[in-house]
Every structure is written in C-alpha cells, then in structure tokens.
MARSE-293306 format. One line per field, with one value per residue: y, z, x of N, C-alpha, C in turn. Coordinates in nm, 4 decimals, padded with zeros to 6 digits. Example, Ala and Ser with C-alpha at 12.3 -4.5 7.8 and 13.67 -1.06 7.14 Angstrom:
2
n.py	-00.5690, -00.2250
n.pz	00.7800, 00.7080
n.px	01.3190, 01.2850
ca.py	-00.4500, -00.1060
ca.pz	00.7800, 00.7140
ca.px	01.2300, 01.3670
c.py	-00.3300, 00.0030
c.pz	00.7800, 00.7870
c.px	01.3200, 01.2900
END
This chain:
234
n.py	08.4128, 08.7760, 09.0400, 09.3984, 09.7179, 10.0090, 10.3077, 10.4924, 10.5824, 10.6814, 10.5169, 10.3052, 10.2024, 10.0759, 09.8451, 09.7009, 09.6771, 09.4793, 09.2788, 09.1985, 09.1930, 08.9112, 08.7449, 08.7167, 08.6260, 08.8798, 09.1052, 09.4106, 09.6501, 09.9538, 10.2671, 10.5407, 10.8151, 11.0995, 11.0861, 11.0600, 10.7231, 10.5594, 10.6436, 10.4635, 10.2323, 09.9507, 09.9868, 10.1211, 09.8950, 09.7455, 09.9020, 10.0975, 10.3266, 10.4838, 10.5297, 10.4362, 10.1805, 09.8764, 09.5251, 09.2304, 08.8994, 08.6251, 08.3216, 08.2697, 08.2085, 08.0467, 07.9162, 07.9561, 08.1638, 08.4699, 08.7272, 09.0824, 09.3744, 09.6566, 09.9655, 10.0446, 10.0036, 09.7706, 09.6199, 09.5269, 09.4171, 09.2055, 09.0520, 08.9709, 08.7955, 08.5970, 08.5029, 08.4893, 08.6147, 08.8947, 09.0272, 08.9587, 08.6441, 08.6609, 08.7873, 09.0213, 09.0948, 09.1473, 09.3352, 09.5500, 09.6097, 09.6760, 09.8715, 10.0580, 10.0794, 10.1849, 10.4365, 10.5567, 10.5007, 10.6914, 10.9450, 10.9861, 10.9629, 11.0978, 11.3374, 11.4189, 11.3801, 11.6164, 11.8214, 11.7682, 11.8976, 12.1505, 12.2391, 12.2030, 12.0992, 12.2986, 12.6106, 12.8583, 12.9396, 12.9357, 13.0348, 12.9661, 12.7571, 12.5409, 12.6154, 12.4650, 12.2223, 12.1431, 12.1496, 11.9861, 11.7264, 11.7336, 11.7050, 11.4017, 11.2718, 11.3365, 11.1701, 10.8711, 10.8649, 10.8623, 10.6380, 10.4515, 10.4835, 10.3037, 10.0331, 09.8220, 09.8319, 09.9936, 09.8553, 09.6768, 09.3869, 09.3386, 09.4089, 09.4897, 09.7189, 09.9210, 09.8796, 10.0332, 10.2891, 10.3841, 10.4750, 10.6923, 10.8183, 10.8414, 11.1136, 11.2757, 11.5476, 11.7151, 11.7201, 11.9295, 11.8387, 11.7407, 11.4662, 11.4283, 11.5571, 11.3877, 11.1137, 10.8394, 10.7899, 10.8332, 10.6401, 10.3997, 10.4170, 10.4352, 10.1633, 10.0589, 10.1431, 10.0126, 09.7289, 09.4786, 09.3926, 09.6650, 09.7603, 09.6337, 09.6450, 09.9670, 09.9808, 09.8264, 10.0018, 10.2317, 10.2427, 10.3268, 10.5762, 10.7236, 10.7922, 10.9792, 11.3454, 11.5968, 11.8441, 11.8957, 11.9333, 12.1630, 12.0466, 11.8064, 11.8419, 11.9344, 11.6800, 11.5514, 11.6768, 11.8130, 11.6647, 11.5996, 11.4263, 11.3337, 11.2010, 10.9558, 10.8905, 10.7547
n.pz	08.3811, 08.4002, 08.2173, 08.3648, 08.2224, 08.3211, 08.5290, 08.8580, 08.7882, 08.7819, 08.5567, 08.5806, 08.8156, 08.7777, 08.6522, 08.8225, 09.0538, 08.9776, 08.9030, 09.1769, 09.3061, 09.1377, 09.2134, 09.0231, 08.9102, 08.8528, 08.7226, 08.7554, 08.5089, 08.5476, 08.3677, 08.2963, 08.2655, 08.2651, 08.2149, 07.8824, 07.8348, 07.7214, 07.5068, 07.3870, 07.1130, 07.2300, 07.3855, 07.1996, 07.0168, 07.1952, 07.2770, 07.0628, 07.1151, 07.2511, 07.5289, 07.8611, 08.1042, 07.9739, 07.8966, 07.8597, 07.8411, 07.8685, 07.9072, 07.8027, 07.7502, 07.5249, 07.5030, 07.3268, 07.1962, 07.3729, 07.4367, 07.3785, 07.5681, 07.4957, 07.6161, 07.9075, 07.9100, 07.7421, 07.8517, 08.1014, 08.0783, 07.8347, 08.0864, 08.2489, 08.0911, 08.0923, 08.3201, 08.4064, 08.6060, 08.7916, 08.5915, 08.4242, 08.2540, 08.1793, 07.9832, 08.0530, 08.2575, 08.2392, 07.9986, 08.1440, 08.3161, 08.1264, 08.0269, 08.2470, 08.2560, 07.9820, 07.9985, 08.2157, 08.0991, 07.8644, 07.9897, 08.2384, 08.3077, 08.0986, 08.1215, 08.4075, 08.3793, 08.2141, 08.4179, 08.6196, 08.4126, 08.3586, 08.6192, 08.7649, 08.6186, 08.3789, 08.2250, 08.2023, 08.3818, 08.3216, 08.3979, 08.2540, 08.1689, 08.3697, 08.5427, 08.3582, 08.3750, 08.6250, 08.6420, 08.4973, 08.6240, 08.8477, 08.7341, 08.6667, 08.9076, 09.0050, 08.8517, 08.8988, 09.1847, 09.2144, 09.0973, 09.2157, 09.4659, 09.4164, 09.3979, 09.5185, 09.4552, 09.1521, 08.8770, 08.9818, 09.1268, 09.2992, 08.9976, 08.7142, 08.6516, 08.8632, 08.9330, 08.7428, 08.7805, 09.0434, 09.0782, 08.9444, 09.1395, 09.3481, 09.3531, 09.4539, 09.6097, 09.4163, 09.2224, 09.2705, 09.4507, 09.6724, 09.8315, 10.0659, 09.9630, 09.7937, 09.9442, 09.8791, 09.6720, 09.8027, 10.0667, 09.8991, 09.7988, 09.9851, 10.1015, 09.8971, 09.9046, 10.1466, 10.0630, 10.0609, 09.8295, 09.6499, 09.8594, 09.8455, 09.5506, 09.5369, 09.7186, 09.5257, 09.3638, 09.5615, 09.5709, 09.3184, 09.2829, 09.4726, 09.3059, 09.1474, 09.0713, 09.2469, 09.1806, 08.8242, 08.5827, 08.3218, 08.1055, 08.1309, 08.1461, 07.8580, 07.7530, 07.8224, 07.7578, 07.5004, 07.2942, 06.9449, 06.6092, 06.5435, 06.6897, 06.6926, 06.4660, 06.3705
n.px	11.4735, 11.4377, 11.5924, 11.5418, 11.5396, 11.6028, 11.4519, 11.4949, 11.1555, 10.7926, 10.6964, 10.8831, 10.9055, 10.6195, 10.6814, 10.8951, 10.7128, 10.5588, 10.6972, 10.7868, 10.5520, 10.4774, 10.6640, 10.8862, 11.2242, 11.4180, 11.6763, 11.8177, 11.9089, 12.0743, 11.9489, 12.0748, 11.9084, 11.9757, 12.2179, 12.1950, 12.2196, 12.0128, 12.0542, 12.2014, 12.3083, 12.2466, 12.0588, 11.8336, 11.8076, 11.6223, 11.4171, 11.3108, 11.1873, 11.3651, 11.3198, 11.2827, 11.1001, 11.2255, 11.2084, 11.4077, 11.3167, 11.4142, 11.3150, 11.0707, 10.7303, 10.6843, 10.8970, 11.0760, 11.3628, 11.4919, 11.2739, 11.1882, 11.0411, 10.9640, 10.7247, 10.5850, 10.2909, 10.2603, 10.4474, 10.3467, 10.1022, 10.2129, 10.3652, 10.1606, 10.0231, 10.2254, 10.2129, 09.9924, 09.8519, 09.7217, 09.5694, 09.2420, 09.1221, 08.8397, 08.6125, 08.4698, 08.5817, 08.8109, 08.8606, 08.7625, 08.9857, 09.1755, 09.0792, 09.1429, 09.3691, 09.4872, 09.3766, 09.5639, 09.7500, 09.7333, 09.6213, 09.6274, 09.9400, 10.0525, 09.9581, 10.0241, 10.2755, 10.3386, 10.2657, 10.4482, 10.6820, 10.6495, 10.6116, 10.8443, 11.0804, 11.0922, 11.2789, 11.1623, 10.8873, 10.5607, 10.2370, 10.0164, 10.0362, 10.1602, 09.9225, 09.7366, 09.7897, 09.8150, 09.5712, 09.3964, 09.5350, 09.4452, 09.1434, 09.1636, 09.2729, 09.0284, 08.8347, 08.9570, 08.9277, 08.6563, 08.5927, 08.7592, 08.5491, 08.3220, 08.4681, 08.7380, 08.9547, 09.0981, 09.0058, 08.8287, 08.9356, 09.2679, 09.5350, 09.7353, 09.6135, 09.5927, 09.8814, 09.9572, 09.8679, 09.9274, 10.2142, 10.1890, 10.0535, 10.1663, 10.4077, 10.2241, 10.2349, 10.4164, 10.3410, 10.0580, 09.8688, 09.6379, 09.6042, 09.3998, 09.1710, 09.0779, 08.8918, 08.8686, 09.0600, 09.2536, 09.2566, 09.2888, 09.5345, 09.7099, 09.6654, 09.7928, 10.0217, 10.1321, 10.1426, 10.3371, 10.4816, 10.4714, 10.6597, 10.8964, 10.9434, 10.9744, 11.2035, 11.3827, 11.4811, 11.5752, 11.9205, 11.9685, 11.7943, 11.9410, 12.1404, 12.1035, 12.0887, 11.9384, 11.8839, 11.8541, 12.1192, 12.1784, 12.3293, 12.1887, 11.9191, 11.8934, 11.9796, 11.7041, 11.5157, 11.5093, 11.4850, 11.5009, 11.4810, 11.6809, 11.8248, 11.7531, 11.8347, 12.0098
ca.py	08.5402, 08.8674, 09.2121, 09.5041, 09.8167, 10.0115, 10.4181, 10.4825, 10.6677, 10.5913, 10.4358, 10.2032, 10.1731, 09.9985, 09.7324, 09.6285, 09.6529, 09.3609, 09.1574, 09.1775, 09.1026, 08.8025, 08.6933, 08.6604, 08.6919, 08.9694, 09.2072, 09.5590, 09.7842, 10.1205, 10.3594, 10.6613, 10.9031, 11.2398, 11.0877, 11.0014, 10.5859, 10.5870, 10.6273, 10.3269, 10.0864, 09.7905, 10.0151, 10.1288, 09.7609, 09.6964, 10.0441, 10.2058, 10.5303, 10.5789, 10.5655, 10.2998, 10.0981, 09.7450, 09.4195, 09.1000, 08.7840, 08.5202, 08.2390, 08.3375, 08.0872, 07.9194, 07.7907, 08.0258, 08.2702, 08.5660, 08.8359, 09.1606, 09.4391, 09.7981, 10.0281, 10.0179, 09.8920, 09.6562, 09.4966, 09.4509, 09.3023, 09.1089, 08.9903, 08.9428, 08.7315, 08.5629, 08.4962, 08.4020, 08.6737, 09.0289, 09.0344, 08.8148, 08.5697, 08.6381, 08.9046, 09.1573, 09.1672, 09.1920, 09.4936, 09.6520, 09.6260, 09.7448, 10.0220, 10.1530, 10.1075, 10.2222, 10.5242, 10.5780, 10.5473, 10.8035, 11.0498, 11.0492, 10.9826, 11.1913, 11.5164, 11.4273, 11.4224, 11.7534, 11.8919, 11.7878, 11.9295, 12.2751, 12.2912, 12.1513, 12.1704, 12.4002, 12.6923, 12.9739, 12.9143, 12.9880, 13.0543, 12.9099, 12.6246, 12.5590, 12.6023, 12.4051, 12.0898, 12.1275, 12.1304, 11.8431, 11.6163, 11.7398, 11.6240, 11.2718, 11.2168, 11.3228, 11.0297, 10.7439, 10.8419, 10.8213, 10.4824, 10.4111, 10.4937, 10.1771, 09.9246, 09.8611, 09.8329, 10.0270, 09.7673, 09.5526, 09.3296, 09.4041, 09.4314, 09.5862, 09.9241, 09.9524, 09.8894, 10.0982, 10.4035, 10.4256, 10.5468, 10.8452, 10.9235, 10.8821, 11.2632, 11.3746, 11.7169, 11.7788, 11.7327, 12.0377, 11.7759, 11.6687, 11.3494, 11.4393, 11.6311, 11.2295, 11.0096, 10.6940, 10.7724, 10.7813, 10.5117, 10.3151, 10.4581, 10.4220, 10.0172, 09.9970, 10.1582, 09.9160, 09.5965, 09.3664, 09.4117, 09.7745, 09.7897, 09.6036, 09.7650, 10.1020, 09.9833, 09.8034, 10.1333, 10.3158, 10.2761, 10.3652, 10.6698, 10.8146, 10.8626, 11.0694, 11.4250, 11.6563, 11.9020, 11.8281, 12.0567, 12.2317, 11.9482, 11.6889, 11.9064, 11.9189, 11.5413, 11.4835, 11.7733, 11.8482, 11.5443, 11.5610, 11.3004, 11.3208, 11.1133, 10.8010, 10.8980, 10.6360
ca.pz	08.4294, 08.3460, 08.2548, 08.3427, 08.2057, 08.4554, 08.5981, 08.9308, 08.7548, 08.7716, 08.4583, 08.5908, 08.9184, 08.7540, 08.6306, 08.9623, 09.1213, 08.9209, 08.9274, 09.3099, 09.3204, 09.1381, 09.2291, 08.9108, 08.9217, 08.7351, 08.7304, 08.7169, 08.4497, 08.5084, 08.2228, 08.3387, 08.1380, 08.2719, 08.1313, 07.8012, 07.8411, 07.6623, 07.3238, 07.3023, 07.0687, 07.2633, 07.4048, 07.1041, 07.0035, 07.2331, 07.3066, 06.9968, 07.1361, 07.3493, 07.6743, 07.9690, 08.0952, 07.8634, 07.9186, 07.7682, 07.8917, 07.8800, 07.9575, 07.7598, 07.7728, 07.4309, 07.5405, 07.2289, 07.1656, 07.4542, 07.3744, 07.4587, 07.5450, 07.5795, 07.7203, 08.0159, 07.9185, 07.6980, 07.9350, 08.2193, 07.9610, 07.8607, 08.2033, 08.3554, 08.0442, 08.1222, 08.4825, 08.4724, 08.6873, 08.7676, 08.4252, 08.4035, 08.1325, 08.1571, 07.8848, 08.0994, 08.3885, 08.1392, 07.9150, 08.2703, 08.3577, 08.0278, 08.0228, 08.3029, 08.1772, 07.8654, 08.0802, 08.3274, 07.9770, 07.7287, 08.0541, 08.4109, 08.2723, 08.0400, 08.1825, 08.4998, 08.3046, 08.1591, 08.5452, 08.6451, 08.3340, 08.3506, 08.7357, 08.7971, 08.5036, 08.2900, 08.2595, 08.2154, 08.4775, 08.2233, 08.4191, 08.1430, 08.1401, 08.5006, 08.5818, 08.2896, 08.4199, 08.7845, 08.6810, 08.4639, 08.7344, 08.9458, 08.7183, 08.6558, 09.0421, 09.0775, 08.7900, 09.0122, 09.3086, 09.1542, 09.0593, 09.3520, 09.5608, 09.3586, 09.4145, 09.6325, 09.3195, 09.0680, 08.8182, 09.1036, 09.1798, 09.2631, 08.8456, 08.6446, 08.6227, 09.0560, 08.9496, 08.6595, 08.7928, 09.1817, 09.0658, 08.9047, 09.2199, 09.4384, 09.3259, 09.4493, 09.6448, 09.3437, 09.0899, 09.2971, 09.4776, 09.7948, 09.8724, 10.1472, 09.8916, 09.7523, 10.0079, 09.8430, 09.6201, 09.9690, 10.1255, 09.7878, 09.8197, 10.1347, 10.1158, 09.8032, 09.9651, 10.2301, 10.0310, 10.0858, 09.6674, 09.6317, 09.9461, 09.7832, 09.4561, 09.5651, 09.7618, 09.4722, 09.3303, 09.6498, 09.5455, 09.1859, 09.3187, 09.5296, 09.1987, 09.0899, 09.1696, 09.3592, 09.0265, 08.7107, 08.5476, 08.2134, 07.9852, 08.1556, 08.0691, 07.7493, 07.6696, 07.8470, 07.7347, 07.3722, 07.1574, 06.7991, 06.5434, 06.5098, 06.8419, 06.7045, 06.2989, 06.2739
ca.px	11.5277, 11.3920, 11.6625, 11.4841, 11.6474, 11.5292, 11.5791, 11.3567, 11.0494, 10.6739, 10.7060, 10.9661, 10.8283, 10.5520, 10.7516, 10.9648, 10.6064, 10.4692, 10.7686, 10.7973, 10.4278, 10.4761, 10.7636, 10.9579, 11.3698, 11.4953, 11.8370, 11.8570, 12.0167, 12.0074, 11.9696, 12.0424, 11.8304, 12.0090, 12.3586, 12.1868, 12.2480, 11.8916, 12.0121, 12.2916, 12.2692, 12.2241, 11.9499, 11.7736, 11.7855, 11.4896, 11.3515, 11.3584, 11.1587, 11.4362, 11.2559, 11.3009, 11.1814, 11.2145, 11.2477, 11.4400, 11.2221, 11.4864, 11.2674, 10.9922, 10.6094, 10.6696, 11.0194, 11.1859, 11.4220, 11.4333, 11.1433, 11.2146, 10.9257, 10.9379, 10.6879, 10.5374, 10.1984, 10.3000, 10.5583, 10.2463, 09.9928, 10.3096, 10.3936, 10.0505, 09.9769, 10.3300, 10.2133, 09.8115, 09.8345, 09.6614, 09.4779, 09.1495, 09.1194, 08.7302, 08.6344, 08.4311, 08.6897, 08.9410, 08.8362, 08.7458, 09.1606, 09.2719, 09.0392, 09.2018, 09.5458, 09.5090, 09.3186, 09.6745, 09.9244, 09.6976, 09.5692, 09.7303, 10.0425, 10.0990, 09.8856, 10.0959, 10.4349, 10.2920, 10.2653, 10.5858, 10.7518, 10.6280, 10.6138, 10.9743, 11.1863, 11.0808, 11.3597, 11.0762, 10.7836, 10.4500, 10.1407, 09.9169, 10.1050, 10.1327, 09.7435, 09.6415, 09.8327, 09.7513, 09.4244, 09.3746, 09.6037, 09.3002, 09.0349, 09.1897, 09.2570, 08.8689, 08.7889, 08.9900, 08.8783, 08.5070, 08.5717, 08.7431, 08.4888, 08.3137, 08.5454, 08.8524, 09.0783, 09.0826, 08.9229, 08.7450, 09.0376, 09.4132, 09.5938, 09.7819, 09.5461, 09.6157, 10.0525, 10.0172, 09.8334, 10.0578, 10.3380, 10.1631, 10.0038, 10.3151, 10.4216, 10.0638, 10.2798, 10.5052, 10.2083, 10.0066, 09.7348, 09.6072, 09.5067, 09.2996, 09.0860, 08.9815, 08.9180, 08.8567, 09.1919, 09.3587, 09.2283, 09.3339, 09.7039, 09.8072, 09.6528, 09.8780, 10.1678, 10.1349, 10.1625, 10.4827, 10.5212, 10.5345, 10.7621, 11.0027, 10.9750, 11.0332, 11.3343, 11.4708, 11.5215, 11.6785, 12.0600, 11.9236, 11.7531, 12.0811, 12.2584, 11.9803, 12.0938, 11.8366, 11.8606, 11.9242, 12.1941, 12.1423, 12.3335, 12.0354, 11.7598, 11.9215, 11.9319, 11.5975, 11.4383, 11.5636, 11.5168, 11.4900, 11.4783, 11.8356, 11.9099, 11.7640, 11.8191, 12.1135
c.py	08.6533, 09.0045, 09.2907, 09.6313, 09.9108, 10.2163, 10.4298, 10.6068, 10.6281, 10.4663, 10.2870, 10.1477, 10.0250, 09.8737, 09.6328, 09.5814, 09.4845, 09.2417, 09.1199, 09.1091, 08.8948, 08.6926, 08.6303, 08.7159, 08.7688, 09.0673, 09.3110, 09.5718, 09.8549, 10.1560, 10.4543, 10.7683, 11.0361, 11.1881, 11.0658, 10.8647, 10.5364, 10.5918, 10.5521, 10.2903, 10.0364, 09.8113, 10.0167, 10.0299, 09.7096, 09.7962, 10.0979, 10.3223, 10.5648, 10.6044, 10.4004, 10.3337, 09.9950, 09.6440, 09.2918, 08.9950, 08.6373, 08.3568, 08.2425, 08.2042, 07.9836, 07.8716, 07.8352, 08.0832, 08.3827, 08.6566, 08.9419, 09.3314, 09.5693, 09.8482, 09.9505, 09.9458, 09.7715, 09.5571, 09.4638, 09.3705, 09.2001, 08.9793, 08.9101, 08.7778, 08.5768, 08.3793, 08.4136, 08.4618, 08.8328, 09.0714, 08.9031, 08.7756, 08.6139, 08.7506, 09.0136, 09.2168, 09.2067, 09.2890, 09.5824, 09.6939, 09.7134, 09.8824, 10.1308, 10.1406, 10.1496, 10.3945, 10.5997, 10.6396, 10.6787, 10.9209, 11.0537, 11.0196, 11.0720, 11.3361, 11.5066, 11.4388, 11.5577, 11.8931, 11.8907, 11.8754, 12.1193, 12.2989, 12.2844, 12.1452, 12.2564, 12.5545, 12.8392, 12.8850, 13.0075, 12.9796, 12.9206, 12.7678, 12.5108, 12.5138, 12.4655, 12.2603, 12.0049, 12.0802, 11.9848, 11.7498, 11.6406, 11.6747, 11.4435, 11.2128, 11.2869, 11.1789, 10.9202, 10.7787, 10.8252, 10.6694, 10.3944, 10.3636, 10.3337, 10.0681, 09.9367, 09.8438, 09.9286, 09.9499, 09.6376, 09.4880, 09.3447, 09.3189, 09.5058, 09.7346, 09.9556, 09.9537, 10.0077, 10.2803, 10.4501, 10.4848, 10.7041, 10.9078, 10.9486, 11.0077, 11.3121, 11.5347, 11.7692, 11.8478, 11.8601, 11.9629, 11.7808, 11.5612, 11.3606, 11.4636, 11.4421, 11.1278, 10.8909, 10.6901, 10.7376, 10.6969, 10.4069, 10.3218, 10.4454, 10.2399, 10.0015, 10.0355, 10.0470, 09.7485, 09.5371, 09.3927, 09.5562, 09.7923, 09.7730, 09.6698, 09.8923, 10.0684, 09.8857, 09.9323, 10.2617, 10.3636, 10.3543, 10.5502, 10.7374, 10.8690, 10.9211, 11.2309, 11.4954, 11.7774, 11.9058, 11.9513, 12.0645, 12.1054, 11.8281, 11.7032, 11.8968, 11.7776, 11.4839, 11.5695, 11.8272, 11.7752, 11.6016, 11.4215, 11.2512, 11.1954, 10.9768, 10.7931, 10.7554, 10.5062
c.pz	08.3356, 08.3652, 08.2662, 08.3161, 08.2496, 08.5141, 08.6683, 08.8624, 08.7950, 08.7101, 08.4820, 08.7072, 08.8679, 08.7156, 08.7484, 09.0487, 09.1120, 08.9482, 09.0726, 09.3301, 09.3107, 09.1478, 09.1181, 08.9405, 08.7909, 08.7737, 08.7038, 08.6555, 08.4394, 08.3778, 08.3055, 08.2511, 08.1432, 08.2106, 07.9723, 07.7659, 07.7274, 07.5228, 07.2803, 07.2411, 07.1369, 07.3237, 07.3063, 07.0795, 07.0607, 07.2875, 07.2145, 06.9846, 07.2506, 07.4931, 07.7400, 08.0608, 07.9667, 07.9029, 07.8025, 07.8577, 07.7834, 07.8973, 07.8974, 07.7879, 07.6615, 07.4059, 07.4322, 07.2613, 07.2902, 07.3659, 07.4744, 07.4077, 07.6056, 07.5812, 07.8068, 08.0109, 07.8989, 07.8192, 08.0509, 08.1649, 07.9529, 08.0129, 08.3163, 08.2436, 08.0235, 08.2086, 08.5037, 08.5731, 08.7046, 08.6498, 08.4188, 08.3021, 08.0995, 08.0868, 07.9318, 08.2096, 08.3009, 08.0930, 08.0300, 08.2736, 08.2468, 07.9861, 08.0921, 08.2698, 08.1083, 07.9060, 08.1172, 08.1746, 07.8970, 07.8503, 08.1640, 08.3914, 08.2340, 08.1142, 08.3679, 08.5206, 08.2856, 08.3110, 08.5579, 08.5585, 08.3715, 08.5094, 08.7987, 08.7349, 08.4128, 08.3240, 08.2768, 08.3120, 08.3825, 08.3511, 08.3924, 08.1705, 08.2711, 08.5212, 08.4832, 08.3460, 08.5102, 08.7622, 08.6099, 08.5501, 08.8144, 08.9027, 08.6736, 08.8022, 09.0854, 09.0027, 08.8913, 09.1187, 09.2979, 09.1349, 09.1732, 09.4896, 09.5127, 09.3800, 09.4726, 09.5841, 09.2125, 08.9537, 08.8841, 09.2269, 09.1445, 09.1192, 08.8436, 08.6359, 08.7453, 08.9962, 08.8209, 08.6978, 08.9203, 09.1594, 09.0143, 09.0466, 09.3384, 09.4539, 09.3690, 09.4969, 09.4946, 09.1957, 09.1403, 09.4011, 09.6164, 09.8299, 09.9979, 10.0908, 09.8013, 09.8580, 09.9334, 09.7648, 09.7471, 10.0482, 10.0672, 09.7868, 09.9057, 10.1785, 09.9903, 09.8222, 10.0783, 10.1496, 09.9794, 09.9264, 09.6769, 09.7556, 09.8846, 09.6531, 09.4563, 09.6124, 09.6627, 09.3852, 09.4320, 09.6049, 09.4291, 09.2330, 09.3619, 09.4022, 09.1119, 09.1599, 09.1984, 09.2817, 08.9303, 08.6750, 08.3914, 08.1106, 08.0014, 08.1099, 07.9078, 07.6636, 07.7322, 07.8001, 07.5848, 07.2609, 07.0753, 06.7392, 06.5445, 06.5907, 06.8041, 06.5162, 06.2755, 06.3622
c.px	11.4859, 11.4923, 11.5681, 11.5634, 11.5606, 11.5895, 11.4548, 11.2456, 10.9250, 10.7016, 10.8083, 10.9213, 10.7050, 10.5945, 10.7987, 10.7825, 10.5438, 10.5592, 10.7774, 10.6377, 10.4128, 10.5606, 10.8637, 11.1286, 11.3764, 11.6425, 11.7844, 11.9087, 11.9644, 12.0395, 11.9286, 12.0241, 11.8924, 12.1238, 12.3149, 12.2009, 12.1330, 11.8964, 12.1609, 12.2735, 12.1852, 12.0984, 11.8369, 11.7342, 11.6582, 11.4063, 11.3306, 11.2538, 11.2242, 11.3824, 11.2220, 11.1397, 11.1382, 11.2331, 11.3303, 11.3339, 11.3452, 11.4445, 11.0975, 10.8432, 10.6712, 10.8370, 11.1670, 11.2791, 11.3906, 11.3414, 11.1527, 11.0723, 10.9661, 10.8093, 10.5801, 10.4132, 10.1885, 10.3363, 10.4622, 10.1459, 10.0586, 10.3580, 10.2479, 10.0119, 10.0327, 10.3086, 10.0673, 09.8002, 09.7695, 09.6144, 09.3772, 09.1119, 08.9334, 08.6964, 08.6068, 08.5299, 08.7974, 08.9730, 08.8241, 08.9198, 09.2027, 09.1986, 09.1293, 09.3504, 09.5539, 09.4935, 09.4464, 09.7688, 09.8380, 09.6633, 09.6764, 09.8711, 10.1130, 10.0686, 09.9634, 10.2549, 10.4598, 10.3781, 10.3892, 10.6899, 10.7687, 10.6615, 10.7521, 11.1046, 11.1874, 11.1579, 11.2935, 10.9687, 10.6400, 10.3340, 10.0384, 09.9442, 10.0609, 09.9966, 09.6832, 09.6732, 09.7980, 09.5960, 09.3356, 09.4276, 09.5099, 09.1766, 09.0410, 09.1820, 09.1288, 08.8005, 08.8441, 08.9111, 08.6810, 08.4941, 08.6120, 08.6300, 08.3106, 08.3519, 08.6815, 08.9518, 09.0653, 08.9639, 08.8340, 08.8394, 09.1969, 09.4247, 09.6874, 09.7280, 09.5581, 09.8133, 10.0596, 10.0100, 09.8943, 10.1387, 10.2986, 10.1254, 10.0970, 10.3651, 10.3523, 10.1050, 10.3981, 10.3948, 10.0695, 09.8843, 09.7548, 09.5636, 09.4140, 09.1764, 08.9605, 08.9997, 08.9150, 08.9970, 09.2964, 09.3668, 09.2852, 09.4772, 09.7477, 09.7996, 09.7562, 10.0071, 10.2417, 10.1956, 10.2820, 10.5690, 10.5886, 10.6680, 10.8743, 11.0298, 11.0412, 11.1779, 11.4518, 11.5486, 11.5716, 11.8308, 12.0591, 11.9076, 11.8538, 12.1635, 12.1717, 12.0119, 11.9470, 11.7671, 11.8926, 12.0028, 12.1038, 12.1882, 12.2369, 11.9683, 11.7679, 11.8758, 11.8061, 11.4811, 11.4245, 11.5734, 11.4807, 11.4842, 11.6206, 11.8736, 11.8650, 11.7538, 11.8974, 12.0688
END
C-alpha cells in the first residue's frame, strides 16, 4: 500500500496518474496547501520543502522498512523503477525518458507555474511579467510539439515524461495557449486524456478539487505565496 499526500495540482496529478496506470493501491491524504497543512510536522517529516505531493511506500522492493519520497520526479523514477514499468531498463531509451522529465520539472513546470502566478494570482497584474511567461509557455509547448511530431509519446513509448508533462498542459486556456496552434501536441493530449488511467486519476481528485475554492482569499495567497525560511526554521 502506497499513502499519497496528495492536493489536486499538476504536480499531484502526476502521481495518481501513474498509480492508476499501474495499478498500484494507494490512499489519499489531502494537504490542503491554501489552509497551510503543508508545513505539519508529520508533513515536513517526509517533504521537507514543504510542497506535496510525497509518498510513504509501505511495501517497499527490498521487503524493508517503508520509504518515503517526495517530489514529483523523484516519486515517478521511484515508482516506475518500483513497477518495471514506464521507464526502460535499456540505457538509450532510458536517458531519452529522463531527458524529458528532467526537461517538464526544470522548464514547463516551472515557466508554467511562473504564468499561472503572475496571470492569476498575482495582486498587481505586471505587464512585463505577464508577457514574459506567456511567452516562454509558448516556446516550450512549440519544443513538445516538435518532438511530438517525431514520435507518438513524448520519449517514443508511453512513460513517465507523457504522466509528467499532462498535467502542465491541462491549464493550456489559463496558461494563455492554444492547442490548436500545435497539432501534434493536440493530437498527443487529447489520446492521453482519453486513456482509462488518466480518467481515473483526474477523478480521484474530484471530491479533492470541490473543496478547492474558485478564489483564493488574501490569508491563502499569504501562506502559498509568502514563504520565508521561517516556516520550516524549527
């Protein structure tokens, strides 16, 4: 049995994705990041940068002690390597996958976090800011869909770099895009929206999602927006 501590984001998304894929049992706990839940203890304990999601692995390969993994790449490297699944043992397919993962966590992640930040929460609306975001989330979803238009996975065959990079592009109207504008990204998204896994994924995070309000208030933005060192000093 696998906990996932768990609030519906990309970043978490990617997680449920994989486990539904491969059919592993796991539990939900939310951590709800607008109440602050995020900087418990018992959280910290296996997160300690404060950011979901994480896993315990209860059942772990070498028969030990649970092993518990936070972030997001980790915990799919972790799990694929788990599984003998979506990660190929063979070295060139391999480095191909983790290129693009490593690709999703250091670029379309972040420069798509960026977008959202400025375009959606941000209490001043900057211009500068704004444009510069939009426009990099434009030149990353022109790289995939370049590679895309290559292969019918991201890295050749469905992985981890296809569960890690979906959830970023899920947002594509909040993040300023079009998917019409890349076909081969679209063609690639709408076959990975389709598949029996993500279905379920996404809808394990429905009830999750409802207690998500619609705008965050000012003390949210605060604790999601305002860290310091302070919040994980002790």
């Amino acid at each position: 049995m696998i906990d996932l501590h768990y609030w519906p984001t990309p970043n978490g998304h990617k997680i449920t994705m994989f486990l539904e894929e491969a059919g592993l049992a796991y539990r939900i706990h939310p951590v709800n990041i607008g109440a602050g839940e995020q900087f418990r203890p018992e959280f910290l304990a296996i997160a300690p940068n404060n950011r979901m999601p994480a896993i315990v692995d209860h059942k772990p390969a070498d028969g030990g002690a649970p092993i518990s993994v936070f972030e997001s790449g980790a915990i799919l490297v972790y799990l694929a390597e788990k599984t003998g699944r979506f990660l190929p043992s063979e070295a060139r397919r391999r480095a191909k996958v983790l290129e693009w993962l490593f690709w999703q966590m250091s670029g379309l992640g972040p420069m798509a976090g960026q977008n959202h930040h400025f375009n959606i929460y941000a209490p001043e609306k900057i211009p500068y800011a704004i444009d510069r975001y939009v426009k990099e989330t434009n030149r990353l979803y022109g790289v995939l869909n370049k590679q895309l238009g290559k292969h019918e996975f991201v890295a050749g065959e469905y992985s981890i770099a296809d569960m890690a990079c979906y959830p970023w592009i899920a947002p594509w109207k909040r993040q300023g895009q079009t998917l019409a504008d890349f076909p081969n990204l679209k063609r690639w998204f709408e076959a990975i929206a389709a598949r029996p896994g993500t279905v379920r994924a996404y809808k394990a995070g429905e009830a999750i999602q409802m207690q998500r309000p619609s705008e965050l208030t000012d003390e949210q933005k605060k604790i999601l927006f305002g860290q310091t060192a302070e919040v994980v000093r002790n």
